[in-house]
C-alpha positions as CSV (number, residue, x, y, z in Angstrom):
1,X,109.4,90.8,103.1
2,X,105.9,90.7,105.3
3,X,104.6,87.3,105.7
4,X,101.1,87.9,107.7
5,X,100.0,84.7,109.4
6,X,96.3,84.0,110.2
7,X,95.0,86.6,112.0
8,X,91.2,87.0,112.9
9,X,89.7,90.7,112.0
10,X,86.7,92.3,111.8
11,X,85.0,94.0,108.5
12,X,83.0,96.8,110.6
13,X,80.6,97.4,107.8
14,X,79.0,94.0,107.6
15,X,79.9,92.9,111.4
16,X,81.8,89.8,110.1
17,X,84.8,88.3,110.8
18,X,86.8,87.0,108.4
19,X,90.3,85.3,108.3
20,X,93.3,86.2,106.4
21,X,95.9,83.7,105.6
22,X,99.2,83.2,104.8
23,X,100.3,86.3,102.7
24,X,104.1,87.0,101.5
25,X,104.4,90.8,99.9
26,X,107.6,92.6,98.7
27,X,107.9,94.7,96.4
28,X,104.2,95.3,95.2
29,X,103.7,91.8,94.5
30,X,101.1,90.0,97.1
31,X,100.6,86.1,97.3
32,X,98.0,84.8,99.3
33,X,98.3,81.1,100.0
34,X,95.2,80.4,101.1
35,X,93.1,82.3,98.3
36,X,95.8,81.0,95.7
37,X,95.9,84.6,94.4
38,X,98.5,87.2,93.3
39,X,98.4,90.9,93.2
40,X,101.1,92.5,92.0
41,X,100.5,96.6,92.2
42,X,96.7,95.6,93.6
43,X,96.0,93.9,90.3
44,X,94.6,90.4,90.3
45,X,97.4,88.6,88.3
46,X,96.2,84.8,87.1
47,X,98.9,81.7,87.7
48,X,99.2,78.3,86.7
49,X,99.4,75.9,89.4
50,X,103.2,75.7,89.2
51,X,103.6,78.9,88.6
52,X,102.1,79.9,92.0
53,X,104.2,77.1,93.3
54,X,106.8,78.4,92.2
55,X,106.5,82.2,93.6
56,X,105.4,80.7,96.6
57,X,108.6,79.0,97.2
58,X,110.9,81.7,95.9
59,X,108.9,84.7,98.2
60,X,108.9,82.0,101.2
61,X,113.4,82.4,101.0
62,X,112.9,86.0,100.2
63,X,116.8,87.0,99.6
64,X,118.3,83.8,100.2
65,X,119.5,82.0,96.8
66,X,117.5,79.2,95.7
67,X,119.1,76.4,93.3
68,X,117.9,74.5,91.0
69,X,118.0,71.4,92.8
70,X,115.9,72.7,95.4
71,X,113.0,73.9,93.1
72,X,112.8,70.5,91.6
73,X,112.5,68.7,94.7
74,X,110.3,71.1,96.9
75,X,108.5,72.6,93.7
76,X,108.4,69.7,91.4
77,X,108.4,67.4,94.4
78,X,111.1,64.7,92.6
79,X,114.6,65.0,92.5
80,X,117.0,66.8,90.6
81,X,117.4,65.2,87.1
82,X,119.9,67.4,85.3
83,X,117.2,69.6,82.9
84,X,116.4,72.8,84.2
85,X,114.2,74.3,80.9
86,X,111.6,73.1,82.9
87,X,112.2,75.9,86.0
88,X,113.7,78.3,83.5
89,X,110.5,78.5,81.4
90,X,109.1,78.7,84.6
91,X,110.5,81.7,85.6
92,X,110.6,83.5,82.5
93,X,106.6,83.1,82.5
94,X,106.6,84.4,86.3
95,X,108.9,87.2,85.2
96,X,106.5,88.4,82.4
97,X,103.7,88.4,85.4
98,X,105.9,90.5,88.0
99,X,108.2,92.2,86.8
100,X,108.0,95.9,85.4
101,X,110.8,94.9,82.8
102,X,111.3,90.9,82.6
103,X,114.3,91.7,80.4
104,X,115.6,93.4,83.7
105,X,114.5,91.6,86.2
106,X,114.6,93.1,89.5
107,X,112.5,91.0,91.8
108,X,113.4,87.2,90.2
109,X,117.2,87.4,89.9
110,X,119.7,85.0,87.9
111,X,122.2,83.5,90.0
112,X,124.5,82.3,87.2
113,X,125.0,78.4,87.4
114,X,123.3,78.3,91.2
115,X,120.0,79.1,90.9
116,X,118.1,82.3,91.4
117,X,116.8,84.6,94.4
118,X,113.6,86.7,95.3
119,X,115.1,90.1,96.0
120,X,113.9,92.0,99.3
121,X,113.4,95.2,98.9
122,X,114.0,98.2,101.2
123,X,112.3,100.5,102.2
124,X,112.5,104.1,103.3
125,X,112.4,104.5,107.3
């Protein structure tokens, strides 16, 4: 995963600098923190405040499982109650916005009864 920190550059046609923000991208799927927007495949994809949340989190521990516990409190910002419909409607929304097949999910993974994981993917060297 890329995660591109501000970084000053310069559009050469109008003369104008501009800044970039905060920008995680794997796999075709581009969230920029500071524009609040995600690409996936260069297409502007619309989010619900939580969802973006959400992806935000999830791209941020790119291949590290996530639990439950944690989304609620750094997501949802209160602690862990015991209902997780709330994430898993959640993700299945995200999912339907990502993914090529959200049946198959390849980016958001499952991690039966822990949580679930943003999968890196490699590429060819």
């Amino acid at each position: 995963m890329r995660a591109v920190l501000r970084r000053q550059s310069t559009d050469e046609d109008a003369g104008e600098a501009f800044e970039v923000g905060v920008v995680f991208a794997e796999g075709g799927v581009h969230l920029d923190l500071d524009r609040h927007e995600l690409r996936v495949d260069n297409k502007f994809v619309p989010l619900a405040l939580k969802e973006f949340e959400l992806l935000a989190y999830l791209m941020e521990n790119s291949g590290r499982v996530v639990t439950r516990e944690s989304l609620m409190q750094n997501v949802w910002g209160y602690d862990y109650l015991g209902d997780t419909k709330t994430i898993d409607v959640h993700i299945k929304r995200l999912r339907s916005k990502i993914e090529v097949d959200p049946s198959e999910p390849s980016l958001i993974t499952t991690v039966r009864g822990v949580g679930y994981r943003f999968e890196r993917k490699q590429t060819a060297e």
